[in-house]
C-alpha positions in Angstrom: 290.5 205.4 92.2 289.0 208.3 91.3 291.7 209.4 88.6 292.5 209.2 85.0 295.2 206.6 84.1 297.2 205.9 80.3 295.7 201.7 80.9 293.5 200.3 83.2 294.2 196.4 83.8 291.3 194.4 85.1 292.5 190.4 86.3 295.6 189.3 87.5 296.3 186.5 85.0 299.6 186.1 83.8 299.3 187.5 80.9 297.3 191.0 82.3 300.6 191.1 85.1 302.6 190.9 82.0 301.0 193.5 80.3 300.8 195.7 83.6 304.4 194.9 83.4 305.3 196.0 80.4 303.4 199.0 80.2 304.6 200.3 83.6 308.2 200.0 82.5 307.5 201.9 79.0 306.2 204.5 81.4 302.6 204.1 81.3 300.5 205.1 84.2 298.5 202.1 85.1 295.9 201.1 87.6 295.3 197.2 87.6 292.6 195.8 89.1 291.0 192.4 90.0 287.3 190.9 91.5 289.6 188.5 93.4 291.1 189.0 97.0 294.4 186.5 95.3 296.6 187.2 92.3 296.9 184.6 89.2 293.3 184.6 88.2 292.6 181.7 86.4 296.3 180.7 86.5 296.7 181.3 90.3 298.9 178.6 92.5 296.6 177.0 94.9 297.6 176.7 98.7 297.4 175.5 101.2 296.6 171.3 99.9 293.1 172.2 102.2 291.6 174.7 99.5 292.5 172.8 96.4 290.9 169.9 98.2 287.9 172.2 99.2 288.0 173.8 95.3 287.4 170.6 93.8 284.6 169.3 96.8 286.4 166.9 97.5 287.0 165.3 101.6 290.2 166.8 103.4 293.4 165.6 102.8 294.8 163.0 105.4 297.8 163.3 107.5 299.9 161.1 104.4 300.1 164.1 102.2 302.0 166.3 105.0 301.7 169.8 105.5 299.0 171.7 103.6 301.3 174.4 103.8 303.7 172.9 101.9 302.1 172.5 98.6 301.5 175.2 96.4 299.2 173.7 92.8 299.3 175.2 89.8 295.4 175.3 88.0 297.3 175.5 84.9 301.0 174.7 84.9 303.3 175.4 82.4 306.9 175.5 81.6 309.3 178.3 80.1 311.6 177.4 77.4 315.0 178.7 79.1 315.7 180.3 75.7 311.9 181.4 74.6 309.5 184.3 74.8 308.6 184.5 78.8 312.4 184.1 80.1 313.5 187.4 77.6 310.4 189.0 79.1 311.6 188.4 82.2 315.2 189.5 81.6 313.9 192.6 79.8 311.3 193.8 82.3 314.0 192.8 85.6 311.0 190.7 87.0 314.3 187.7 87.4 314.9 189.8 90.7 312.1 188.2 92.2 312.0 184.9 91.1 314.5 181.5 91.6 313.8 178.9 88.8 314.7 175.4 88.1 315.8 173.3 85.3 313.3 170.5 84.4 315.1 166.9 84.5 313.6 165.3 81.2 311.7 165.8 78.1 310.3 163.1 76.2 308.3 162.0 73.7 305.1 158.9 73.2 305.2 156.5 70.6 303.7 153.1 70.0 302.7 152.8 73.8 306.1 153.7 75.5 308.5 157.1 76.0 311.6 158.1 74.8 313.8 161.0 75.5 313.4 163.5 72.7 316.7 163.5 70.5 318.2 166.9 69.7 321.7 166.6 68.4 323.4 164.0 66.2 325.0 161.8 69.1 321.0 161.4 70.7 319.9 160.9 67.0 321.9 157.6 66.6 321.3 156.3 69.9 317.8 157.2 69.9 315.0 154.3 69.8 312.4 156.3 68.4 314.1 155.1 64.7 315.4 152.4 63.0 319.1 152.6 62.0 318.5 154.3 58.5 316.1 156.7 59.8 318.2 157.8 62.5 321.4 159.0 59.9 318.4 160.5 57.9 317.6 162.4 60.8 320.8 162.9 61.9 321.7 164.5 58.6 318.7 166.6 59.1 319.8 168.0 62.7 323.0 168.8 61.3 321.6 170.9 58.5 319.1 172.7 60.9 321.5 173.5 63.3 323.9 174.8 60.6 321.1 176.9 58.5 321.6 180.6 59.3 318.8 182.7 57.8 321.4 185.8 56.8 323.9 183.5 54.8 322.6 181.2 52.0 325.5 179.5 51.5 324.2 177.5 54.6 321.1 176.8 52.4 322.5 174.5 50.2 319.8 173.6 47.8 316.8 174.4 49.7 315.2 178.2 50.2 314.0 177.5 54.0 311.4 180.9 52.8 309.7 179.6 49.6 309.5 176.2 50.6 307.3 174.2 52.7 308.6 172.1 56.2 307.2 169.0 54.0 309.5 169.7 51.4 312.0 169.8 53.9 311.1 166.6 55.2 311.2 164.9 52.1 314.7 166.5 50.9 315.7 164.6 54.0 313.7 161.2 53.4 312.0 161.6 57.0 309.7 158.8 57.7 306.2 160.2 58.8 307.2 158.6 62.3 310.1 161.1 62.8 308.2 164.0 61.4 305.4 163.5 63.6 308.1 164.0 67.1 309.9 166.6 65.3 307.0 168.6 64.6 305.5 167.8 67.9 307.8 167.6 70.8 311.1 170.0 68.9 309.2 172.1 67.4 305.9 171.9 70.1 303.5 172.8 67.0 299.9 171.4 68.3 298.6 170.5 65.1 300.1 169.2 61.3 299.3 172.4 59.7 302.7 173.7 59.9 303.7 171.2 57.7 302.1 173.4 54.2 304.0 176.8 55.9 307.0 177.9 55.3 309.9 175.5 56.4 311.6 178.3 58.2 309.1 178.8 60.9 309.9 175.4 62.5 313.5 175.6 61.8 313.0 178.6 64.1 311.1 176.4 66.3 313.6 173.6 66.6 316.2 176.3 67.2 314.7 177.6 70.2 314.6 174.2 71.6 318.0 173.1 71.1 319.5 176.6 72.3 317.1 176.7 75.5 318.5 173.1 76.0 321.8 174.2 75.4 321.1 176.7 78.5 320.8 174.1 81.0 321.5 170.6 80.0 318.7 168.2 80.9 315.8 169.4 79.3 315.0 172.9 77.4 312.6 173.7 80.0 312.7 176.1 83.9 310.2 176.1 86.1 310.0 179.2 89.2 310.3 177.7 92.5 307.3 177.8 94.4 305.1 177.6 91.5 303.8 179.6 88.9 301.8 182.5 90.9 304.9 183.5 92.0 305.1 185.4 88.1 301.8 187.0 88.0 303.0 188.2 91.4 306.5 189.2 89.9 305.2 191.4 87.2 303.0 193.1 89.8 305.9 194.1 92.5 307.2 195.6 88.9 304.1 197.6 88.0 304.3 199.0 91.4 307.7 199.6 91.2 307.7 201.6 88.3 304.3 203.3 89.8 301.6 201.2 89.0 298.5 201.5 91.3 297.2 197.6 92.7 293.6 196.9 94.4 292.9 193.1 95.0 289.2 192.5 95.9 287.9 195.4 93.6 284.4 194.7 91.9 284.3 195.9 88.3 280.8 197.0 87.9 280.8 198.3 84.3 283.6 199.2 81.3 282.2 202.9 80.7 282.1 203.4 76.4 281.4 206.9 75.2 280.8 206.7 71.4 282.2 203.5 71.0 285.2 204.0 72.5 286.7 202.8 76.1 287.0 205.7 78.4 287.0 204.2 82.0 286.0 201.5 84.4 283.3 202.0 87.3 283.7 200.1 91.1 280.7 201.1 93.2 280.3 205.2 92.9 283.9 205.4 92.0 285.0 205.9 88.0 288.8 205.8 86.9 289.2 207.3 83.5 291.5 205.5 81.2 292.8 205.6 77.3 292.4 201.9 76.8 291.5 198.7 78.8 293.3 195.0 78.9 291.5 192.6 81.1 290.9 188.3 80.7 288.0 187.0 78.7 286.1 187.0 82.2 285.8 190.3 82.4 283.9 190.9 79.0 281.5 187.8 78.2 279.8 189.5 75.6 282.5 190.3 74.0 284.0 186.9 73.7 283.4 184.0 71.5 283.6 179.9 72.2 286.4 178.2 70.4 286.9 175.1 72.2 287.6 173.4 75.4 290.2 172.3 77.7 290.1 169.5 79.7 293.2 169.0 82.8 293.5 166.3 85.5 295.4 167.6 88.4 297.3 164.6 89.5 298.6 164.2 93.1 301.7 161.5 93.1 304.0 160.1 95.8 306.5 158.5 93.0 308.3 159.9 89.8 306.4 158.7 86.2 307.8 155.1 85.4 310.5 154.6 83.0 311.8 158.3 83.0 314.9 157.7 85.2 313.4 158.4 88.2 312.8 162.0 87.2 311.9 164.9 89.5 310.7 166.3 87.1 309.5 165.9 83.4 307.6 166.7 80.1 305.7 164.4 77.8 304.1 165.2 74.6 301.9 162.6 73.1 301.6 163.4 69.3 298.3 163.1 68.1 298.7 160.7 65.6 300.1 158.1 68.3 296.4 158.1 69.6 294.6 158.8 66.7 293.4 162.5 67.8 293.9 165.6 65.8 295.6 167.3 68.8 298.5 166.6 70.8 298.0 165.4 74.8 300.5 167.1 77.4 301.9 165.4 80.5 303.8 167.3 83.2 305.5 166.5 86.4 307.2 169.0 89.0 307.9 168.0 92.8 308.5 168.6 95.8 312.5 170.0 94.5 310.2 173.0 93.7 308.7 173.7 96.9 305.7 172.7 95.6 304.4 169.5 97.3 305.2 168.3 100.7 308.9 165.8 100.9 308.2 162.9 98.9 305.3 164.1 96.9 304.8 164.8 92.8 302.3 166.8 91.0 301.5 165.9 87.5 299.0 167.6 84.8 297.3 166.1 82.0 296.1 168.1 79.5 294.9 168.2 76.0 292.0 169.9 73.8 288.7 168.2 73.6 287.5 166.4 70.8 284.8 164.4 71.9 281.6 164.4 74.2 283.9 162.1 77.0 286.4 164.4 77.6 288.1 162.4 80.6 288.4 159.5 77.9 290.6 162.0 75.6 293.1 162.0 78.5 293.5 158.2 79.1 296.9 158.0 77.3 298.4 160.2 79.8 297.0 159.3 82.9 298.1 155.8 82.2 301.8 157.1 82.3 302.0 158.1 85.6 301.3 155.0 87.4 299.2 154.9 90.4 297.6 158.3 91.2 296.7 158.8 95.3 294.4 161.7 94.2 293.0 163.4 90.7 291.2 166.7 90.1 289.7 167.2 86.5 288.0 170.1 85.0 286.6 171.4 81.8 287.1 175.2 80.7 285.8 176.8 77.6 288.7 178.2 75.7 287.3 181.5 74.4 288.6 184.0 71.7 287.6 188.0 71.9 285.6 189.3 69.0 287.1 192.6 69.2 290.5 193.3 68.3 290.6 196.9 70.4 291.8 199.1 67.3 288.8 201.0 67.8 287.3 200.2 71.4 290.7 200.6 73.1 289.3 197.6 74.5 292.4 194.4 74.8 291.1 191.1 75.5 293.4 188.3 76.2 292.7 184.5 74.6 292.1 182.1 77.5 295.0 179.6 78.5 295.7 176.2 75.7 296.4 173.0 76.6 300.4 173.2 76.1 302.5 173.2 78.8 304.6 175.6 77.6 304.5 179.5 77.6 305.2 179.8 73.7 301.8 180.1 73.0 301.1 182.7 76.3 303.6 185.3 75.2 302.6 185.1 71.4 299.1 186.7 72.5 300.5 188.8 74.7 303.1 190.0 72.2 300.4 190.4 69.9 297.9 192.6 72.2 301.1 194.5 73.0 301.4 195.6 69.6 297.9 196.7 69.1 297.7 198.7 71.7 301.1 201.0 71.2 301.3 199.7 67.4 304.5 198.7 67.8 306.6 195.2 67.8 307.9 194.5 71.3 311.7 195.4 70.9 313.4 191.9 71.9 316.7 194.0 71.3 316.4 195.5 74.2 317.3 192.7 76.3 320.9 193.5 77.7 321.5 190.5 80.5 321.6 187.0 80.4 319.5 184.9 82.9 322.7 183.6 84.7 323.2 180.2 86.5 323.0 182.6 90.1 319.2 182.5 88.9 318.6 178.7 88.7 
């Protein structure tokens, strides 16, 4: 350990392999280390069914749930748009080599008490029975436009700048009722709050893009999932870093960040120092150097049936717009299954999730629990969603945001994009990307 190294990474999170990842590839010599004797971090896959049992002090599992073996449970499960941030990543650093994914079977949205598949083209926009007949050719008309708008040519524009305009102007060129705006800006364009709506319309034109081309990908829902859960890319990005000479030690206390005159200069373990030019690590690692934002409560839900009235579904994504339960943040539902080698034959885990509001957080989650039917077991946890205080132009010092209550990895890579580009002071070059993730990968 005893050497100097261009980065230093301390946690395995996803976003730290990521970075490892990335910086390895660029050419970066990088030691990456974590406190833990597993990789993932706070988003590790638990397993076997004993230890997630035993994580949450709860009695053994009986013999019904089958092998504990068998079931491998995400703390904080997410899906990657087939079309978004994560999947170019992937393709870009060649991490695909190591994983399989799977296409998630449905993706709907909650209103008035029941789902609905979310509508993305014009045929689903007229058949949908999230609108009345009107509303459905309004939105239908609005679809159309979207999916014809290209930024370079405004010809497409028509009459409307998609820059100097607002998405509420956009919604009211189109006469959307607040009922359709409130899916479109929630489950299309996954925004978590109605801000958006005063920005610039073409940020969730963007948005809605993605969606529709990562659906486009696959055909039943815009989202993949890696077989064998998620700790299987934290894992991914580290055979990478190694690859490309990246040093690894698992079970590695990090007794202090050495600073000389402000500045990051290495990271002590016992009597050994490794000198570095910067540091990336997960708020974890630097409490002091953190603030409190919020919190995020999730209800691990063990399942031995699909979530009623999605078509028997393996596997699924709900979004519950905040409105539709009078919150001022949206609640997330998940389900993956045993298809994904992650539960034993037969069995379903979902996720709840959403941002806390009140001083009853289970309460906040209600509207999605009550989706999935009987639950044979539930887990549920609070974390504090914390922010760093330091943006590491002058420390050297990186600090990744903790995880949000999406299930989705939009909001993941932004950060990570972001600390990438503070660190080299440079945009990540999306250009680079020269494959396709083909259908040999699904």
């Amino acid at each position: 350990m005893d050497e100097e190294y261009d980065a230093i990474v301390l946690g395995t999170g996803l976003k730290e392999c990521i970075l490892s990842g990335m910086l390895s590839v660029s050419g970066k010599k990088v030691l990456h280390i974590d406190r833990n004797k597993y990789y993932g971090g706070e988003s590790a896959s638990i397993t076997p069914l004993e230890d997630l049992f035993s994580k949450f002090n709860a009695p053994a599992p009986d013999k019904s749930y089958g092998r504990g073996r068998d079931w491998n449970v995400d703390l904080i499960p997410k899906f990657l748009m087939a079309n978004g941030l994560l999947v170019k990543l992937l393709i870009h650093t060649g991490v695909t080599r190591y994983l399989e994914f799977k296409s998630i079977e449905g993706s709907y949205v909650y209103k008035s008490g029941k789902i609905s598949k979310v509508p993305i083209d014009q045929q689903e926009a007229l058949s949908s029975d999230l609108m009345g007949i009107f509303e459905k050719r309004r939105f239908k008309n609005f679809l159309v436009w979207v999916q014809n708008m290209q930024e370079d040519d405004p010809k497409t524009w028509g009459d409307f700048d998609p820059f100097k305009n607002t998405m509420n102007a956009l919604y009211n060129k189109f006469n959307l009722d607040k009922n359709t705006q409130d899916f479109t800006g929630h489950a299309l364009a996954l925004y978590r709050n109605d801000e958006y709506i005063s920005e610039s319309a073409i940020l969730t034109i963007r948005r809605i893009k993605l969606y529709s081309e990562s659906l486009a990908r696959y055909g039943k829902s815009p989202y993949l999932y890696p077989m064998y859960g998620l700790g299987e890319l934290p894992q991914g990005f580290a055979r990478l870093s190694a690859i490309y000479g990246g040093t690894y030690m698992l079970d590695k206390p990090v007794d202090e960040i050495v600073i000389n005159n402000g500045q990051i200069c290495g990271v002590r373990s016992g009597n050994e120092t490794a000198m570095c030019k910067q540091v990336f690590c997960d708020p974890s690692y630097v409490p002091n150097l953190v603030k409190k934002v919020g919190q995020v409560i999730r209800c691990i839900c063990l399942l031995d049936h699909p979530i009623p009235n999605t078509g028997e579904a393996l596997s699924t994504q709900i979004i519950i717009p905040q409105k539709q339960v009078n919150r001022n943040s949206d609640i997330y539902v998940s389900l993956i299954s045993y298809t994904h080698q992650v539960a034993a034959k037969g069995w379903f885990i979902g996720m709840v999730s959403t941002t806390v509001e009140t001083i009853n957080p289970e309460s906040e989650i209600k509207p999605g629990l009550d989706l999935l039917g009987p639950i044979r077991q539930k887990f549920i946890y609070v974390s504090d969603y914390l922010e760093p205080t330091d943006d590491g132009l002058q420390s050297k010092l990186f600090i990744s945001k903790s995880y949000d209550a999406t299930t989705h990895f939009e909001t993941t890579c932004l950060d990570v994009l972001d600390i990438f580009k503070r660190a080299t002071g440079e945009e990540f070059d999306f250009n680079k990307v020269k494959h396709e993730l083909g259908d040999e990968d699904l």
